[in-house]
C-alpha positions in Angstrom: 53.6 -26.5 -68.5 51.9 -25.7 -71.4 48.1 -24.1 -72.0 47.0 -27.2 -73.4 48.4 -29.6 -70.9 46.4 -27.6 -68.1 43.0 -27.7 -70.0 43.7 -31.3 -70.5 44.1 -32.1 -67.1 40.7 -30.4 -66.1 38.3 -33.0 -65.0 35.6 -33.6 -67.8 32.3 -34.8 -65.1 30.0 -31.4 -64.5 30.6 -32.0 -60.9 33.8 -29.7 -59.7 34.9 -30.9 -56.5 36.1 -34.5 -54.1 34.2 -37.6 -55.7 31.5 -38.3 -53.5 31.6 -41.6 -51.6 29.4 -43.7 -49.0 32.4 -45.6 -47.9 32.2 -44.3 -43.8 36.1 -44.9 -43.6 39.1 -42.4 -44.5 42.0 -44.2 -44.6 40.9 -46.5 -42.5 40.0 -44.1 -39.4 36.2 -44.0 -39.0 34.4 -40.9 -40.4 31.8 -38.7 -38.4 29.3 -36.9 -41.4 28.9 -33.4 -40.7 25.6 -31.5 -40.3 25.0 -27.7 -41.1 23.0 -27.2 -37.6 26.3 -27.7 -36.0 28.3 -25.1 -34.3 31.5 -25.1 -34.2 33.0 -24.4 -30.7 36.4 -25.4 -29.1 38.7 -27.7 -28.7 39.7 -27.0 -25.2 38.2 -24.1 -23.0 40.7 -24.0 -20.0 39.3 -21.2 -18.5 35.7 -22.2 -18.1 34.6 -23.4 -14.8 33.0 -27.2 -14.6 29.6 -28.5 -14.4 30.2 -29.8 -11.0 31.8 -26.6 -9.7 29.5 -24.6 -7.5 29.3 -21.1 -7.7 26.7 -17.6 -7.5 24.0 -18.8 -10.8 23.7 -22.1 -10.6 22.3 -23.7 -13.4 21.7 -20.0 -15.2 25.7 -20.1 -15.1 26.1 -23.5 -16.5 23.7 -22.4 -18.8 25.4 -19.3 -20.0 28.9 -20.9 -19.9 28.0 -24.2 -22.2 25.0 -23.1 -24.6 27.4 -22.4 -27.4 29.9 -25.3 -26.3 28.6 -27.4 -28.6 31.1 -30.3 -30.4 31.9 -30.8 -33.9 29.7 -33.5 -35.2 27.1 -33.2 -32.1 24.0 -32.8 -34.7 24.5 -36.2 -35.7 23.9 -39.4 -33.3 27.1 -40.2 -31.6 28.5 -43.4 -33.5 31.1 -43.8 -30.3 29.1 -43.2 -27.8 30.7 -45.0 -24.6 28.5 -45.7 -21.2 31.3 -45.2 -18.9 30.7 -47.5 -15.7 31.0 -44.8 -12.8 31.9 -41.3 -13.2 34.2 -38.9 -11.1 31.3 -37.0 -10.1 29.7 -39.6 -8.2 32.5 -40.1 -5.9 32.4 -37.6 -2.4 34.7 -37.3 0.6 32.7 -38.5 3.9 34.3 -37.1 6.5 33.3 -39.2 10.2 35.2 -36.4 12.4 33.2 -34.7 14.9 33.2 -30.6 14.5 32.8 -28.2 17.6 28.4 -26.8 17.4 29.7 -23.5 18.5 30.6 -21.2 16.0 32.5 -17.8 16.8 31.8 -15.1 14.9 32.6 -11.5 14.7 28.8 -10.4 15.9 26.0 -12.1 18.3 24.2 -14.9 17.1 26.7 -17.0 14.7 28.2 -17.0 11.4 26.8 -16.4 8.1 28.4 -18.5 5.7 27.7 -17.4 2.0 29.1 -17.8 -1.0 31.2 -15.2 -3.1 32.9 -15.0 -6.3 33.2 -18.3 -8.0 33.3 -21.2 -6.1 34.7 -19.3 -3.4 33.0 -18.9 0.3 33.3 -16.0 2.5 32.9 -15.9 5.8 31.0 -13.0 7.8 29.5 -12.3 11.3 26.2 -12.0 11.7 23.8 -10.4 14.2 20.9 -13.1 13.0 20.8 -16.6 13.8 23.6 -19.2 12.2 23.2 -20.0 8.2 23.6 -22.6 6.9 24.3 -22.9 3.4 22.9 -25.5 0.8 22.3 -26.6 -2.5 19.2 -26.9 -4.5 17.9 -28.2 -7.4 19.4 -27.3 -10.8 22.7 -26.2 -9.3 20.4 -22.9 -7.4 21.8 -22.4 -3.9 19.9 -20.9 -1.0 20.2 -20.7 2.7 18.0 -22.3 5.5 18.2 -19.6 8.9 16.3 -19.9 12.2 13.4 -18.6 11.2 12.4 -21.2 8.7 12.0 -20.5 5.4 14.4 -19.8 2.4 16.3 -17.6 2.0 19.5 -15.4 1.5 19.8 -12.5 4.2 16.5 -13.6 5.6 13.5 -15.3 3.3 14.4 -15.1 -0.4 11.4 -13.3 -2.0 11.1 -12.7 -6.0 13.6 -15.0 -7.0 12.9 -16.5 -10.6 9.6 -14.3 -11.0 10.5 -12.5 -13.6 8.3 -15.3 -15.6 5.3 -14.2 -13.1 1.9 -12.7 -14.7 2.0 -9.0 -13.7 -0.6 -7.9 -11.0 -3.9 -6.0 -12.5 -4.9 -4.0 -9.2 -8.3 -2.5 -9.7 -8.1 1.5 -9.8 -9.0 3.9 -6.6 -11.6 5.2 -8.7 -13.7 4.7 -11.6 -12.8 6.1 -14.6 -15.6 7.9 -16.4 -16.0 8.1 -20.4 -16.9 11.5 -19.9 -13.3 12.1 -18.0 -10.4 14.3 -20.1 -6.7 12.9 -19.8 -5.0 16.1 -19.6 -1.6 15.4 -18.1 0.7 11.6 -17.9 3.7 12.0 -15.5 5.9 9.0 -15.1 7.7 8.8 -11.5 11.2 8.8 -12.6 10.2 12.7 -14.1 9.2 13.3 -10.8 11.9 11.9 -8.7 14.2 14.6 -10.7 12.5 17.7 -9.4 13.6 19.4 -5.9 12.2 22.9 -4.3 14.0 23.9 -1.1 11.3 25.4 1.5 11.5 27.0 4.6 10.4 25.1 7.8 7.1 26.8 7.7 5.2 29.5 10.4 2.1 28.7 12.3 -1.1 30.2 12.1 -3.8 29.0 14.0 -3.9 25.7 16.7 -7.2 24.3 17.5 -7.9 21.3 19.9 -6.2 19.8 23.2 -3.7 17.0 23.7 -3.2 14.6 26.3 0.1 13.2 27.5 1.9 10.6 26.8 2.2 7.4 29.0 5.8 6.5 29.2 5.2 3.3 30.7 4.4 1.9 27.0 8.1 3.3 26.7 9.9 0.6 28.9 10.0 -3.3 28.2 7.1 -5.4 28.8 7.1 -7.8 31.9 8.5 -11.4 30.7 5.6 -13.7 30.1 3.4 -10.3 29.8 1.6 -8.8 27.4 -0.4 -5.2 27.3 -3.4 -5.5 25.2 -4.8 -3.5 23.1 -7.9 -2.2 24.0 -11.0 -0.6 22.1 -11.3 3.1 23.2 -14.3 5.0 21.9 -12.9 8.5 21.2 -14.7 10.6 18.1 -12.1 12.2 16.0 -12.8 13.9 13.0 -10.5 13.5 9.3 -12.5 16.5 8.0 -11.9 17.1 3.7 -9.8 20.1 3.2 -12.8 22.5 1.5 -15.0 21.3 4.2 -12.6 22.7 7.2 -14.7 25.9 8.4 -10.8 27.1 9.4 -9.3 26.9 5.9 -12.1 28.6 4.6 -11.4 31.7 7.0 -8.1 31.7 5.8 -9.0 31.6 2.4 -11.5 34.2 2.1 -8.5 36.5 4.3 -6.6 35.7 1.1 -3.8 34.2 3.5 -2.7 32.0 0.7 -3.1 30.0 -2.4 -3.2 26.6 -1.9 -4.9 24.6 0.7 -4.3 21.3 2.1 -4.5 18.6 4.7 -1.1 16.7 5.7 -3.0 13.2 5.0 -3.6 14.6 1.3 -0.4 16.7 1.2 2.2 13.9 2.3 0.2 11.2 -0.5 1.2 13.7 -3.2 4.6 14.7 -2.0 5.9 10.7 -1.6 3.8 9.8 -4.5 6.9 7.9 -6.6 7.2 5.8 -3.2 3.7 4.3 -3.8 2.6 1.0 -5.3 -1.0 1.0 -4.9 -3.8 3.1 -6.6 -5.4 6.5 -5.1 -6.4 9.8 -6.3 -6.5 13.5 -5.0 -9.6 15.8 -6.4 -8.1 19.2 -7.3 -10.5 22.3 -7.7 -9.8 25.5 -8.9 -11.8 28.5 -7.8 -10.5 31.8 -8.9 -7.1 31.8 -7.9 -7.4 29.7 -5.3 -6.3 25.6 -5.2 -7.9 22.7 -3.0 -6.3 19.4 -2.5 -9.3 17.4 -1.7 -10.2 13.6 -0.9 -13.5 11.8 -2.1 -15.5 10.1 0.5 -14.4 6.8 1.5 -11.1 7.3 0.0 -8.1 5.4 0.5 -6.3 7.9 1.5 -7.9 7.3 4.8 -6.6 3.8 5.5 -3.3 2.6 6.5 -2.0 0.2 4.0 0.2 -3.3 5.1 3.2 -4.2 3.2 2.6 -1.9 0.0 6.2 -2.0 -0.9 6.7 -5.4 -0.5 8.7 -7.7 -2.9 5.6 -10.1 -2.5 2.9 -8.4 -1.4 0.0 -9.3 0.2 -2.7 -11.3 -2.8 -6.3 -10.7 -3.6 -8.8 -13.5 -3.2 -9.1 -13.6 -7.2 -5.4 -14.3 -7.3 -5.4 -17.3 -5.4 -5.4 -15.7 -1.6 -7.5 -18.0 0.7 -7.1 -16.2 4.2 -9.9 -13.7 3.7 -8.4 -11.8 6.9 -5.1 -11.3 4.9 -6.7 -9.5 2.3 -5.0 -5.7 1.4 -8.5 -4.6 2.1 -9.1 -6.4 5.4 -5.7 -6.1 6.6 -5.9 -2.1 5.9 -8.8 -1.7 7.5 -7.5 -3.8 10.9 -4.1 -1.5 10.6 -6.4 1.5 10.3 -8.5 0.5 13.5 -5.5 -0.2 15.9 -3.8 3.3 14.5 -6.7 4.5 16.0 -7.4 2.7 19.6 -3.2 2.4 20.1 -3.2 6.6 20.6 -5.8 6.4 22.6 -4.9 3.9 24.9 -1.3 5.5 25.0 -2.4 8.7 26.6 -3.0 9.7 30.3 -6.6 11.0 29.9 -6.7 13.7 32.4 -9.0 16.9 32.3 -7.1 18.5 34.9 -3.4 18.0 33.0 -3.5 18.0 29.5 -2.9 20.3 26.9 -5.3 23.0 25.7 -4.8 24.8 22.3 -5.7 28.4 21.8 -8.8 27.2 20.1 -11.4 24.4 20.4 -11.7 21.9 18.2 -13.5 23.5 15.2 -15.4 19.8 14.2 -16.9 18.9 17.8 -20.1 20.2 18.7 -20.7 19.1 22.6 -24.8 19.5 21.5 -24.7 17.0 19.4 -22.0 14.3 19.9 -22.3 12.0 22.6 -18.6 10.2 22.6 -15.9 11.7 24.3 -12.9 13.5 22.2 -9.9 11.7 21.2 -6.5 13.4 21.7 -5.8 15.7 19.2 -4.9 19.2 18.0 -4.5 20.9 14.5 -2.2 23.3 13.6 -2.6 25.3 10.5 0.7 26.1 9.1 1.9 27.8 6.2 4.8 27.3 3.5 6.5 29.7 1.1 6.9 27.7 -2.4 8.1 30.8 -4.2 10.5 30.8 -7.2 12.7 33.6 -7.9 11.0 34.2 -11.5 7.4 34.7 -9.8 6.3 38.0 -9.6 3.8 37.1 -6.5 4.5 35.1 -3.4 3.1 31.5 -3.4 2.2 30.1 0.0 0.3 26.7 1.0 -1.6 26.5 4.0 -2.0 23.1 5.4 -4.0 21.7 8.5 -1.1 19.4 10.5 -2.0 17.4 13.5 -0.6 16.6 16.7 -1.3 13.6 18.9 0.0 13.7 22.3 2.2 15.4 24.7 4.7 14.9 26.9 7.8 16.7 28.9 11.1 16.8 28.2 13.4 14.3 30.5 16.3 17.2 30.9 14.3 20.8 30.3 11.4 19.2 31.5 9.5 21.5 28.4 6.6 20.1 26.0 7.2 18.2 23.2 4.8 17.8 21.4 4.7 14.0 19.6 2.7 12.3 16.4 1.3 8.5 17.3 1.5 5.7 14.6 1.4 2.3 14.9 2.7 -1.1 12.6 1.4 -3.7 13.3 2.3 -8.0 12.5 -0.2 -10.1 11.1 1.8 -13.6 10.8 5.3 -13.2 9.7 5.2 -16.5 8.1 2.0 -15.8 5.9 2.3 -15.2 2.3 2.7 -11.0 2.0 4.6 -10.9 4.9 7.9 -10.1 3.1 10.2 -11.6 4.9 9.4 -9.8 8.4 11.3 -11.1 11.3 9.0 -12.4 14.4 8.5 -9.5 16.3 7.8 -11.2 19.5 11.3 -13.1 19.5 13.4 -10.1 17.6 12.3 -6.8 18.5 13.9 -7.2 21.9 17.1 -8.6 20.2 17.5 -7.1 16.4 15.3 -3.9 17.0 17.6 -2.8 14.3 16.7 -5.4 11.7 13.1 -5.2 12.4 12.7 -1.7 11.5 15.2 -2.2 8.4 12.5 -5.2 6.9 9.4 -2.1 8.1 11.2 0.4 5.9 11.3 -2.3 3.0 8.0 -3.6 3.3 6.0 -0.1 3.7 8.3 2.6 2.6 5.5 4.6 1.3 2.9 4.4 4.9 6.7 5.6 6.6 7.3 7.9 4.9 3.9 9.2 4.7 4.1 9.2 8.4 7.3 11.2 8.6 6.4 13.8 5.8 3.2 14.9 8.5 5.6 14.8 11.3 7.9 17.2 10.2 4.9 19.1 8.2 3.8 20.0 11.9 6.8 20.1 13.5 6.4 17.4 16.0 9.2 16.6 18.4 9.3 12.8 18.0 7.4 10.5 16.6 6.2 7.5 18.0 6.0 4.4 17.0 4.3 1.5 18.0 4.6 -2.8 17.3 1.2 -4.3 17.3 0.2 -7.8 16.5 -2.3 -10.6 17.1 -2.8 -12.4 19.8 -3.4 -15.1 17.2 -2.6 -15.1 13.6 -5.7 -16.5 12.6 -7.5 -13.8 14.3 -7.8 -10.2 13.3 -9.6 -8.9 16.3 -7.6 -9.0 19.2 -3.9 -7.7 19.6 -1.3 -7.0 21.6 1.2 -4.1 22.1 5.0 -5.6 21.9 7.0 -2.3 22.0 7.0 1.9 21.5 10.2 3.0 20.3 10.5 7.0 19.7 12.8 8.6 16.7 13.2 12.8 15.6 11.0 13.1 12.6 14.1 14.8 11.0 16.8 11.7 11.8 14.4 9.2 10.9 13.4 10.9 7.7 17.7 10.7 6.6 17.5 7.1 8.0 15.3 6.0 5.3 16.1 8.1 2.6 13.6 10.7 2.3 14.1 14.2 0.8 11.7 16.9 1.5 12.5 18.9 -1.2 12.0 16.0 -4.0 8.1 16.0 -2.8 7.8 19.8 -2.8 9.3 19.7 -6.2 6.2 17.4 -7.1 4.0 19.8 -5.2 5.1 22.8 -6.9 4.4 20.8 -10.5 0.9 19.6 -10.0 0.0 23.0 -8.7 1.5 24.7 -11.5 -0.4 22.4 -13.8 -3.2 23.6 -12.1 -2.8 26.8 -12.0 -1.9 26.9 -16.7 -5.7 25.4 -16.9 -9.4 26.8 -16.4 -11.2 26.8 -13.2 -12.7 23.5 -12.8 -12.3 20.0 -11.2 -9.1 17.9 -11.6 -8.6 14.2 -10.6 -4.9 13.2 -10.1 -4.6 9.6 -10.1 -2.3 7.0 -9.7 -2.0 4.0 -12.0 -3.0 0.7 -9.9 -0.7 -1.3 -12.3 2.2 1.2 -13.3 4.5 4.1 -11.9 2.5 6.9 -13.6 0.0 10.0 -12.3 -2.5 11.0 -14.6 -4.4 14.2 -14.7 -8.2 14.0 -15.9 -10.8 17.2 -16.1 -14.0 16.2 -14.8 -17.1 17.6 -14.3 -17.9 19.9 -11.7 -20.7 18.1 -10.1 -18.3 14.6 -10.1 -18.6 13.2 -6.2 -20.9 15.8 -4.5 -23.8 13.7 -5.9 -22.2 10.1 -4.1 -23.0 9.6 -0.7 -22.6 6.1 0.9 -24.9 4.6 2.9 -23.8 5.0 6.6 -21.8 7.8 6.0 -21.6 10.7 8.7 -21.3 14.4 7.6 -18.5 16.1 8.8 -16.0 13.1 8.4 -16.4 11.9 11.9 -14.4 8.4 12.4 -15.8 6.1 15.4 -13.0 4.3 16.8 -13.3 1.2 17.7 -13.0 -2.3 16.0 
């Protein structure tokens, strides 16, 4: 074929390309246009699963499986669109036999049917009550248990609120213009640092202690209830530059940081907190005080802190003022308080006597009867091998009760704390288990949902157990009498655990909060003398260091407010 033949045969229109053409046909076979928003997908996807297949996801798997599924020619209106008369789907197997109501399973209570994998179902003994499994809207699937609610391995909390406005929780304290950011630690820095310490040495012990009942020990009669009762007993939560004691020891040059365990435990389980508070550092000389403000919250007990859903404010839609954080917190701090002094044998004849007397009482003067308790000032080595001097930490422990051993039949002495229920099925609850109908049954699962809920006021707890090397620590179940009352309550159960053991139980290291000791202090310790301010971020997982003032706080007095740090218990 020649040259010329070719250029001849070229088409002599401007337009290269098919003739265009409205006819809709193509040889006779209807004709679909085609739209550039389309994507192509396939043919045939044998491995997907079905719409009407059930499996873990729901709709977010049908979702992910079909969102770029789309068919050739689907931008356009379907010109064969077919309303099919009844569809596969809406046919279902009913099945008239009678089955058995008793389940065996490989645990008490039933079985726990849940699903696993795709589509499949597993079965699985459970030590709860029998689960049944069902579907929801959109595909979701969820499980209905015994005690009400929704739920997968008890009540489902946090599911699908990712979407959910953040929390803004107010800050501990006010942050002043006049305030210098110095230092911003994130947690995850501070869950990386580790100082192994010795078990510490005692110095001094001041105080008595009375012993413990062991009737609160045993199983309440059925149908009985022990109240809890309001016991006036003065006991004193004295600041640590205020103690006359550390302020011996410190003039003695005995060491070089000084603390109380309520302030000392805060700082070392720090990354396990949620909500805000702040620790005054001052620096005099060479000497370090961990400090609290007045009216801190480092003197109340918080309620389900680590909860998934955790109890609301009233400006974010809470309408049960007693179910506040700040009510119930102040109700948990009040039975702490009248629960170890209703749990002691008060006897002048057989309790314990210190050494010394209680440094803070001053018979002249108070009127109210002591509450049980002696402080021990112990100190801890937190020495590197690169420092040229020694650097110790005094800090004043306390002790609650008493009691004997069952086989030596020697002291032990024990630390009493108390959680308490306010209405498992409020909102904040997280998911706790009715301690009236479970603790007797699941004590077990109780205390699992207790770690969960308020990891940080445990291990708080635990950190001053073994800072004063109590024997075991008590602990006690307290709830209301009535849910919609905060003022009267009832003791359900005591059960005892080695500070130590429990500490491993739920995952707590010791050395990790040294480690965060020995970094604020050394922060401390590169600056001037002055006043510090360590404070937690109320809405993120971050410390931040601020120089302040000297005269901040000493100039703040609220109305009401004793001298001396003396605490009147009752509610």
């Amino acid at each position: 074929m020649s040259l010329a033949s070719i250029v001849s045969a070229l088409p002599s229109d401007e337009i290269w390309g098919p003739p265009t053409t409205t006819d809709a046909l193509v040889d006779g076979v209807p004709y679909a246009p085609y739209s550039k928003g389309d994507k192509l997908g396939r043919m045939a996807d044998w491995t997907a699963e079905g719409k009407d297949r059930e499996g873990r996801g729901g709709r977010q798997q049908y979702n992910r499986a079909y969102r770029d599924q789309q068919v050739y020619g689907a931008g356009t209106s379907s010109l064969f669109a077919v309303q099919v008369a009844e569809d596969e789907s809406s046919f279902s197997v009913v099945d008239n036999t009678r089955t058995s109501t008793k389940t065996r399973g490989f645990g008490r209570g039933g079985v726990a049917f849940r699903s696993r994998g795709r589509g499949g179902r597993d079965q699985r003994g459970g030590r709860g009550g029998t689960f049944q499994r069902v579907g929801g809207r959109g595909g979701q699937q969820g499980y209905y248990d015994q005690r009400g609610g929704r739920g997968g391995r008890g009540r489902r909390f946090g599911w699908k609120d990712y979407d959910k406005p953040q929390r803004n929780r107010d800050s501990s304290v006010t942050i002043k213009s006049d305030w210098q950011m110095l230092e911003e630690i994130d947690f995850n820095r501070l869950a990386k640092l580790n100082l192994e310490t010795s078990a510490g040495e005692d110095i001094e012990s001041y105080g008595f202690l009375y012993y413990y009942d062991r009737q609160y020990d045993k199983a309440p009669v059925k149908n009985t209830e022990r109240k809890l009762n309001v016991v006036d007993r003065v006991a004193y939560n004295v600041t640590t530059s205020s103690d006359p004691i550390i302020q011996e020891l410190a003039e003695k040059d005995e060491a070089t940081i000084f603390a109380t365990d309520n302030i000392l435990s805060m700082l070392m389980c720090a990354n396990r907190s949620v909500y805000s508070w702040d620790i005054v550092i001052t620096r005099l000389g060479n000497k370090i005080y961990l400090d609290k403000r007045d009216g801190s919250s480092l003197d109340m007990v918080s309620v389900n802190e680590n909860a998934a859903d955790a109890p609301l404010e009233a400006s974010e839609g809470n309408k049960d003022a007693i179910n506040f954080p700040g009510a119930l917190a102040l109700e948990a701090t009040f039975i702490n308080h009248n629960f170890l002094n209703q749990t002691v044998m008060e006897s002048e004849t057989s309790k314990f006597d210190m050494p010394h007397d209680n440094p803070f009482y001053n018979p002249s003067e108070e009127t109210e009867p002591l509450a049980s308790k002696a402080y021990k000032y112990r100190r801890f080595d937190l020495s590197l091998e690169k420092d040229e001097d020694p650097l110790h930490l005094i800090v004043r422990t306390e002790i609650d009760a008493v009691m004997k051993n069952n086989v030596s039949g020697d002291d032990q002495f024990l630390t009493v704390k108390a959680l308490n229920e306010f209405d498992h099925k409020a909102q904040g609850s997280g998911g706790a288990l009715d301690w009236r109908t479970k603790l007797t049954s699941q004590p077990g699962a109780v205390m699992a949902t207790e770690m969960n809920n308020n990891g940080c006021k445990l291990a708080r707890w635990t950190t001053q157990s073994i800072l004063a090397k109590a024997d075991v620590m008590k602990l006690g179940f307290v709830s209301r009498v009535s849910p919609k009352s905060n003022d009267r309550h009832v003791i359900l159960s005591v059960m005892g655990y080695h500070p130590r053991q429990f500490a491993d139980q739920m995952g707590l290291n010791l050395a990790n909060g040294w480690g965060i000791v020995r970094t604020i202090v050394d922060m401390c310790r590169s600056m001037e003398e002055g006043k510090y301010v360590l404070v937690k971020d109320p809405n993120k997982t971050l410390l931040r260091l601020y120089k302040v003032p000297v005269g901040t706080f000493e100039d703040v007095e609220e109305d009401g407010e004793v001298d001396g740090g003396e605490v009147d218990e009752g509610e």
